[in-house]
mmCIF file of the C-alpha atoms, coordinates in Angstrom:
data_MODEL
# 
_entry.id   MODEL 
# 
loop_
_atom_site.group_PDB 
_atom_site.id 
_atom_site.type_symbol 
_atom_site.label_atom_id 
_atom_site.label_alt_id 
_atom_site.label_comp_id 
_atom_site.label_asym_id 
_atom_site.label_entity_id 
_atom_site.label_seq_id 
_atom_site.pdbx_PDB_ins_code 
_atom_site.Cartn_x 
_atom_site.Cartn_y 
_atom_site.Cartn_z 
_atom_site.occupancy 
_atom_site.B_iso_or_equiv 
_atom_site.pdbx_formal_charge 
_atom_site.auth_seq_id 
_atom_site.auth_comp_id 
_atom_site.auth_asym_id 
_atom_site.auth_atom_id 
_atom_site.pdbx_PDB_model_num 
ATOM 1   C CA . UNK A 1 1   ? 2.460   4.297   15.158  1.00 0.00 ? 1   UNK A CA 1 
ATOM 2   C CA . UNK A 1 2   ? 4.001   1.707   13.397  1.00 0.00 ? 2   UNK A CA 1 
ATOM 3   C CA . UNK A 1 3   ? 6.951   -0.408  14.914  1.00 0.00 ? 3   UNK A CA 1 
ATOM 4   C CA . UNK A 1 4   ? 10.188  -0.456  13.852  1.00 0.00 ? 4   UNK A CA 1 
ATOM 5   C CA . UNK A 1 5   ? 10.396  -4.082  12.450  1.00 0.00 ? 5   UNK A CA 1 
ATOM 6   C CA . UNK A 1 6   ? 6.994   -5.904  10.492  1.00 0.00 ? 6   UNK A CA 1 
ATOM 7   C CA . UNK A 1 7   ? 7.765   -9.143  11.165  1.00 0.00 ? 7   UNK A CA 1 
ATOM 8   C CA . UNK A 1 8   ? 4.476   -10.691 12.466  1.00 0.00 ? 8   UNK A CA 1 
ATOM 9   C CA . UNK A 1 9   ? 2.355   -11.151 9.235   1.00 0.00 ? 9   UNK A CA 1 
ATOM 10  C CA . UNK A 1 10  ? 1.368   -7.110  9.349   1.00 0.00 ? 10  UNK A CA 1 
ATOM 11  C CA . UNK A 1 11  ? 2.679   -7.712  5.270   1.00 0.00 ? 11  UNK A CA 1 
ATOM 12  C CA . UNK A 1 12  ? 1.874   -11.035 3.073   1.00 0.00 ? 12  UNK A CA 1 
ATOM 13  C CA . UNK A 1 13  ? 2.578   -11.596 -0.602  1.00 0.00 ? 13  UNK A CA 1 
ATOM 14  C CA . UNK A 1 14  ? 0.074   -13.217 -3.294  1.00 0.00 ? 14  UNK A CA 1 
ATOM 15  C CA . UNK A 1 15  ? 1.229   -16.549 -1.882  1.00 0.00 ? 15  UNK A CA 1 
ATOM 16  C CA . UNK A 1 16  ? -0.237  -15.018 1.976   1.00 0.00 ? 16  UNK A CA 1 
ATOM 17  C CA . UNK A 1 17  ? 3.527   -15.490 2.963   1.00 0.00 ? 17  UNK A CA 1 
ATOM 18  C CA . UNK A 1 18  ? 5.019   -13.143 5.231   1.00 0.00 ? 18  UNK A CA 1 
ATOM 19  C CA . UNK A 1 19  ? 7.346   -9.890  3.656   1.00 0.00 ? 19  UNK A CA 1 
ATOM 20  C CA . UNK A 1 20  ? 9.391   -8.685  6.579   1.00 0.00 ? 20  UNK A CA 1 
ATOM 21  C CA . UNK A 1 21  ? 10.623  -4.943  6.421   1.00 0.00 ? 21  UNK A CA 1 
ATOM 22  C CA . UNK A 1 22  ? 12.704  -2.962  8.999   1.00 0.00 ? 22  UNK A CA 1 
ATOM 23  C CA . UNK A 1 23  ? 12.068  1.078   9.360   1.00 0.00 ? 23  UNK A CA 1 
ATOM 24  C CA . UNK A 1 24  ? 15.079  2.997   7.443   1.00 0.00 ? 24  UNK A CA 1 
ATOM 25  C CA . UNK A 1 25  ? 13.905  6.477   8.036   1.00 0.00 ? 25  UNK A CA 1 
ATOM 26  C CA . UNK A 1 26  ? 11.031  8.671   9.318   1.00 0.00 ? 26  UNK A CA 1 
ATOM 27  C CA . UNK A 1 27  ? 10.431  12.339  9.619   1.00 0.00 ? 27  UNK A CA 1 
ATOM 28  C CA . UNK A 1 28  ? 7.160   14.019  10.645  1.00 0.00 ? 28  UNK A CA 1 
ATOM 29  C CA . UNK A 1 29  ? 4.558   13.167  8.023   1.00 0.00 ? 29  UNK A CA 1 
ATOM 30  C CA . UNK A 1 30  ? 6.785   10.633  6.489   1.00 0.00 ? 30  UNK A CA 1 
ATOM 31  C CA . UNK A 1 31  ? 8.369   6.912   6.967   1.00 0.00 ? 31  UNK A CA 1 
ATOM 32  C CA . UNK A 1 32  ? 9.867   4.309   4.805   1.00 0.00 ? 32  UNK A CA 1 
ATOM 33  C CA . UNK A 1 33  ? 10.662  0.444   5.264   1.00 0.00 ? 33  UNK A CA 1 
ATOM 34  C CA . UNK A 1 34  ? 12.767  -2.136  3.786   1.00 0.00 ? 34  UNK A CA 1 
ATOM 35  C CA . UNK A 1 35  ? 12.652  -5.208  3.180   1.00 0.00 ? 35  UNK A CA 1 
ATOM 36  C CA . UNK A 1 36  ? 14.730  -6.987  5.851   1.00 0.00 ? 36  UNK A CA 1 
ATOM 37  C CA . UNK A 1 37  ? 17.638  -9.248  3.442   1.00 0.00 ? 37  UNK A CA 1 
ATOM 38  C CA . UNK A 1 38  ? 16.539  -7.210  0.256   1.00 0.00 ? 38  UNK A CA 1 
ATOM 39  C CA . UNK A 1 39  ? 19.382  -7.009  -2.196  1.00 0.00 ? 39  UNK A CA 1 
ATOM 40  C CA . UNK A 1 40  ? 20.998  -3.749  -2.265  1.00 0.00 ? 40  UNK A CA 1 
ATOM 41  C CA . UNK A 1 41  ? 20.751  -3.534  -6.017  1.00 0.00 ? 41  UNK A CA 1 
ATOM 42  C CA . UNK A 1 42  ? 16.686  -4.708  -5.649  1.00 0.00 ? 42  UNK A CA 1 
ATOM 43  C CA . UNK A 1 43  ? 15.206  -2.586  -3.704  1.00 0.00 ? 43  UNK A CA 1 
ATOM 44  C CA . UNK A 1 44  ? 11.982  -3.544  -2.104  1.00 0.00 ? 44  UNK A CA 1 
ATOM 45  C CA . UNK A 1 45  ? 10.746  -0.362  -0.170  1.00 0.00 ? 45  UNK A CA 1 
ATOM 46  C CA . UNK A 1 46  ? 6.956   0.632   1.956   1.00 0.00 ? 46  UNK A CA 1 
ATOM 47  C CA . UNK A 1 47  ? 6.181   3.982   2.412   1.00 0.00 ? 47  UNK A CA 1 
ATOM 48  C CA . UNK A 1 48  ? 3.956   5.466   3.981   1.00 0.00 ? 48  UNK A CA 1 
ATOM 49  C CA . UNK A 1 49  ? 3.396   9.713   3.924   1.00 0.00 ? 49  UNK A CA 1 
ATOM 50  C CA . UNK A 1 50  ? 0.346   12.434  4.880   1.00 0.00 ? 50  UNK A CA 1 
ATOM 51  C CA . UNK A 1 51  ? 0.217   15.914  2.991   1.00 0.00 ? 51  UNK A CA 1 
ATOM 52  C CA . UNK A 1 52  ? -2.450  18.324  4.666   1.00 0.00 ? 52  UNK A CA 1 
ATOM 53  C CA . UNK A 1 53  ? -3.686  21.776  2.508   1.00 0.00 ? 53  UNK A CA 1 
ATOM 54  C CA . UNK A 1 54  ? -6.033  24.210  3.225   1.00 0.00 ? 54  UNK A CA 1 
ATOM 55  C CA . UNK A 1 55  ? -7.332  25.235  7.032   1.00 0.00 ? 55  UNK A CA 1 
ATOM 56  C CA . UNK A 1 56  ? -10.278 25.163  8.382   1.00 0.00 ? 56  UNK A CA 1 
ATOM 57  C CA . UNK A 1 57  ? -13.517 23.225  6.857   1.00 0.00 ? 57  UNK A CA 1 
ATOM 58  C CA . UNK A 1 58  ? -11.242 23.260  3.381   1.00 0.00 ? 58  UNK A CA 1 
ATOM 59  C CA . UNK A 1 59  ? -8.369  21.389  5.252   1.00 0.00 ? 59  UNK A CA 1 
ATOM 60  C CA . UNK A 1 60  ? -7.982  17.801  2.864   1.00 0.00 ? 60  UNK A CA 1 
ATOM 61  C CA . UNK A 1 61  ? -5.040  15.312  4.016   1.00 0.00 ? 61  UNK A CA 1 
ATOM 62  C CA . UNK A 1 62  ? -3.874  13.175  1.033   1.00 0.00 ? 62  UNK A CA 1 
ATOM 63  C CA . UNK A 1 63  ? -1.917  10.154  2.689   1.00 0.00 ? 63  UNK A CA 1 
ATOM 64  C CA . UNK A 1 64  ? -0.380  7.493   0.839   1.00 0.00 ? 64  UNK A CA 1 
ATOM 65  C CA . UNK A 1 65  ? 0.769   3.777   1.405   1.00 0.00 ? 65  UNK A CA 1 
ATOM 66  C CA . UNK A 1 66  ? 2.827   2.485   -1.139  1.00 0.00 ? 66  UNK A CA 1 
ATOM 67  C CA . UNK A 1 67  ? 5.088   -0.265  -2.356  1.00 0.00 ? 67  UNK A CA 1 
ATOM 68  C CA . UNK A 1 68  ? 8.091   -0.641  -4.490  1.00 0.00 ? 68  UNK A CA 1 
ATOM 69  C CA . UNK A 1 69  ? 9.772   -3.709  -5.404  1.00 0.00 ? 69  UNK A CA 1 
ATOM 70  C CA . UNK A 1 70  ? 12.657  -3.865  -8.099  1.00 0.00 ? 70  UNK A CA 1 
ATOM 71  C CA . UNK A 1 71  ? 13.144  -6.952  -9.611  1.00 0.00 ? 71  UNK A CA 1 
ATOM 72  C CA . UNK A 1 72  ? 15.293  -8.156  -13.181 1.00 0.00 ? 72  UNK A CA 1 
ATOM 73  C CA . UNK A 1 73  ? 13.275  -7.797  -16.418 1.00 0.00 ? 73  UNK A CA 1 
ATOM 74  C CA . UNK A 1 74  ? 12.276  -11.383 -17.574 1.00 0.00 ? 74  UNK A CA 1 
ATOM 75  C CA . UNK A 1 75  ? 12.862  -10.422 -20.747 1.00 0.00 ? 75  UNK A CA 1 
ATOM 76  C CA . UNK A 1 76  ? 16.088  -8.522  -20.886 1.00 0.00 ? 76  UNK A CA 1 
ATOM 77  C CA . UNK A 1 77  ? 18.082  -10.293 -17.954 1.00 0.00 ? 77  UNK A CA 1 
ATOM 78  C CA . UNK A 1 78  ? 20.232  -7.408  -17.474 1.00 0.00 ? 78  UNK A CA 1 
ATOM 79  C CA . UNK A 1 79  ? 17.386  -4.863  -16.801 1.00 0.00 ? 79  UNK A CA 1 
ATOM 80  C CA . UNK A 1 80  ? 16.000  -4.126  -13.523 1.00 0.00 ? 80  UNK A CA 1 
ATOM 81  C CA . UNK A 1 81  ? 12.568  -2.559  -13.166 1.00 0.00 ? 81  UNK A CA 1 
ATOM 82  C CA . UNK A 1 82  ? 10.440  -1.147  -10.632 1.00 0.00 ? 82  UNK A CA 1 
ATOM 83  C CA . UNK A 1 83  ? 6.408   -2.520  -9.774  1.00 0.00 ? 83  UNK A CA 1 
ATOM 84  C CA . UNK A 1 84  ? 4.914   0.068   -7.773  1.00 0.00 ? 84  UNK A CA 1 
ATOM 85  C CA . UNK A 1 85  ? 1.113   -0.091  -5.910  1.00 0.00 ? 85  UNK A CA 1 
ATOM 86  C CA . UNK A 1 86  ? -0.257  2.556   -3.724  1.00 0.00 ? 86  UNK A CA 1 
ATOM 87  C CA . UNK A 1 87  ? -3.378  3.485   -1.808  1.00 0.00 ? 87  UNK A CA 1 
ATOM 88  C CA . UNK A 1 88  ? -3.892  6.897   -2.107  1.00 0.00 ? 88  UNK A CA 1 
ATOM 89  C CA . UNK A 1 89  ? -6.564  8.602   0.654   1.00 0.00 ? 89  UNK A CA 1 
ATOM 90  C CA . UNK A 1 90  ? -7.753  12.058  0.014   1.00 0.00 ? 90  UNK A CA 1 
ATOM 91  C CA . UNK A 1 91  ? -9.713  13.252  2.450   1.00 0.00 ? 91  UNK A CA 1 
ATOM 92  C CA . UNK A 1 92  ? -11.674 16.743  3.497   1.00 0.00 ? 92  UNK A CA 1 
ATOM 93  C CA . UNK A 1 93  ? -10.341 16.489  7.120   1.00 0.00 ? 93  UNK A CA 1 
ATOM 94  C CA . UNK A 1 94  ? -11.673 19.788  8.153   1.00 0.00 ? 94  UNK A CA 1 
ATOM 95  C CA . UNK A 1 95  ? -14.931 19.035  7.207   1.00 0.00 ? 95  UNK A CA 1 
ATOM 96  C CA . UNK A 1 96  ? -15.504 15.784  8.648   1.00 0.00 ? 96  UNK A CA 1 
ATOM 97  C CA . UNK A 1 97  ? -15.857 15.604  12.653  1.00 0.00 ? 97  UNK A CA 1 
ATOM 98  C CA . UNK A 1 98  ? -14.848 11.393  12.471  1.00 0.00 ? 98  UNK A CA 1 
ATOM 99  C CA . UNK A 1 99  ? -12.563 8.877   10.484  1.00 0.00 ? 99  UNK A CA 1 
ATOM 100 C CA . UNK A 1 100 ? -16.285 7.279   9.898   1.00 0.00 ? 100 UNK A CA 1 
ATOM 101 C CA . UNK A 1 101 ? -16.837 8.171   6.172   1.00 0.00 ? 101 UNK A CA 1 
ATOM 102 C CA . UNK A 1 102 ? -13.088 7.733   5.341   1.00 0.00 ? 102 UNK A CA 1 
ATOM 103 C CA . UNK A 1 103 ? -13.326 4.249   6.380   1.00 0.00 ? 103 UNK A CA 1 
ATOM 104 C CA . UNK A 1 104 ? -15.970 3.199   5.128   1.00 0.00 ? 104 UNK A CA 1 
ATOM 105 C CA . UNK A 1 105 ? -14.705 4.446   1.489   1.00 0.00 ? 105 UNK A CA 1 
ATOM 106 C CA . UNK A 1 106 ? -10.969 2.387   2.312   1.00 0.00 ? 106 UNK A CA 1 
ATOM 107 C CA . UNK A 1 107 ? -12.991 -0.477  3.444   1.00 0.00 ? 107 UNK A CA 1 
ATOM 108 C CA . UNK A 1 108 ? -15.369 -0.673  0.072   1.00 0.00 ? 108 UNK A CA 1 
ATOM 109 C CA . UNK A 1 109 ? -11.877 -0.197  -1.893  1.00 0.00 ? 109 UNK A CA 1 
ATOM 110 C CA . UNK A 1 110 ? -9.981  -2.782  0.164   1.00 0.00 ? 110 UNK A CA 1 
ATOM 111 C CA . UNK A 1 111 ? -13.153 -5.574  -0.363  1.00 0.00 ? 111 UNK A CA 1 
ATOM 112 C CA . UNK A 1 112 ? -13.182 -4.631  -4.210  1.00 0.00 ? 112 UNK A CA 1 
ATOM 113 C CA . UNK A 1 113 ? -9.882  -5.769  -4.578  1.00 0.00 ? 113 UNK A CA 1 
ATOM 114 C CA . UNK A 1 114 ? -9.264  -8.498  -2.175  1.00 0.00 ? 114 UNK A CA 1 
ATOM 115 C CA . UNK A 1 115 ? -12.811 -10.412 -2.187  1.00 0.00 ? 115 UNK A CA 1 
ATOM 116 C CA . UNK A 1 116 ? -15.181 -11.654 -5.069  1.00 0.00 ? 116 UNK A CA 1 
ATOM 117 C CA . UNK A 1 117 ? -18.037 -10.115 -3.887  1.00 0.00 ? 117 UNK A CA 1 
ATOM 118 C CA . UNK A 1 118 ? -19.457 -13.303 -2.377  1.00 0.00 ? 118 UNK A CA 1 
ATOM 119 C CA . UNK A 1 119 ? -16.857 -14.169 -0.141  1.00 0.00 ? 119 UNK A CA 1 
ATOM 120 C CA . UNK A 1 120 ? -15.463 -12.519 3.243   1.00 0.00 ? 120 UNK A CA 1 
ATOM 121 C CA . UNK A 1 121 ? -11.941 -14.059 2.596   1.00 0.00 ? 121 UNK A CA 1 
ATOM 122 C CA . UNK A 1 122 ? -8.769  -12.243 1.831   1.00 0.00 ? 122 UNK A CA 1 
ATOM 123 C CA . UNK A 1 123 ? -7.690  -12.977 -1.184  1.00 0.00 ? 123 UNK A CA 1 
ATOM 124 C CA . UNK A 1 124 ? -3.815  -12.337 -1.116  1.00 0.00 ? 124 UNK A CA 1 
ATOM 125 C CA . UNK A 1 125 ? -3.343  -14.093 -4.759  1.00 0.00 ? 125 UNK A CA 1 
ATOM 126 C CA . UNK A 1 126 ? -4.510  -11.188 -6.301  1.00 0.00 ? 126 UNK A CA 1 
ATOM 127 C CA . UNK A 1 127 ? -7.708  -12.464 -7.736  1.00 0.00 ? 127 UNK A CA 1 
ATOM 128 C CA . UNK A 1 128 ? -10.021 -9.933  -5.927  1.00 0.00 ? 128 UNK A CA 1 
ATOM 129 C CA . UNK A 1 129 ? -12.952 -8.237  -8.414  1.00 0.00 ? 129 UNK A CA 1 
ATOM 130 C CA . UNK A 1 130 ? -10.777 -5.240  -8.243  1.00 0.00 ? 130 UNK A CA 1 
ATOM 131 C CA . UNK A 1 131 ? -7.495  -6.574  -8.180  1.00 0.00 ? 131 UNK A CA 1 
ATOM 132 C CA . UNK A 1 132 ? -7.949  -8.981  -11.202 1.00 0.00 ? 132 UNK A CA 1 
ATOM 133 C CA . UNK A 1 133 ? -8.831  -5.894  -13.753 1.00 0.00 ? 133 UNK A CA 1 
ATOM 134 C CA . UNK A 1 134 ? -5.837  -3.959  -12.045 1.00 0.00 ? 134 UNK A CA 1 
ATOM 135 C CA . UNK A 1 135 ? -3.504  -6.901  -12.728 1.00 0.00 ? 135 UNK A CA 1 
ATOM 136 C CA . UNK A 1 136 ? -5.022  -7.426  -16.256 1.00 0.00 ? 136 UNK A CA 1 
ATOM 137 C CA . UNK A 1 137 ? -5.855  -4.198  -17.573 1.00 0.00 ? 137 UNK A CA 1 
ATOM 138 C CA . UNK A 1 138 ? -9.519  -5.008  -17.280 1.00 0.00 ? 138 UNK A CA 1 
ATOM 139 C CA . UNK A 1 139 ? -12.817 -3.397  -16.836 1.00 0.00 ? 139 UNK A CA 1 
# 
């Protein structure tokens, strides 16, 4: 489980500087964080939530982590807009007797967007393989 307060580098943005968030809520298959000093009117929210279907070897879990930030349009001043970017993990959980195979998928997702395939450094500016086309629209 989580803690209550990210405050130790668990979230960085392009710049690899720390976003601190505080827990607001949590029920059973479900939590959200804020951004600790967000505006009230900007919103800057991480969620995190699991949905299970099915039983037995047809059981799938779809769990998401996700991001919100509103900001002001910087074209129309008076505008605010929402960015959003999730990670979305759907997964036959009944069928599989380890997290090995989910892993390993998360892991070749998380290197295609944060790496250039030669490297093995994080690349928090957003100019990952993957990351770049998301960014530009790319293929």
């Amino acid at each position: 489980m989580l803690s209550n307060t990210l405050n130790t580098n668990e979230v960085k943005d392009a710049a690899a500087a720390e976003v601190e968030f505080q827990r607001l809520s949590q029920d059973a298959r479900s939590t959200e964080f804020a951004k600790i000093s967000e505006s009230p009117a900007l919103a800057h929210r991480l969620k995190l939530a699991h949905q299970e279907n099915g039983s037995g070897l047809k059981m799938r879990r779809r769990s998401v982590v996700r991001i919100d930030k509103t900001v002001m349009s910087t074209v129309d001043t008076t505008l605010p807009c929402t960015v959003s970017a999730y990670l979305v993990l759907d997964a036959p959980v009944g069928a599989l007797a380890a997290n090995t195979e989910m892993a390993n998928v998360l892991a070749e997702l998380m290197s295609f967007c944060a790496t250039t395939g030669a490297g093995t450094t994080v690349l928090y500016d957003c100019t990952g393989n993957g990351a770049r086309e998301l960014l530009s629209g790319g293929l």
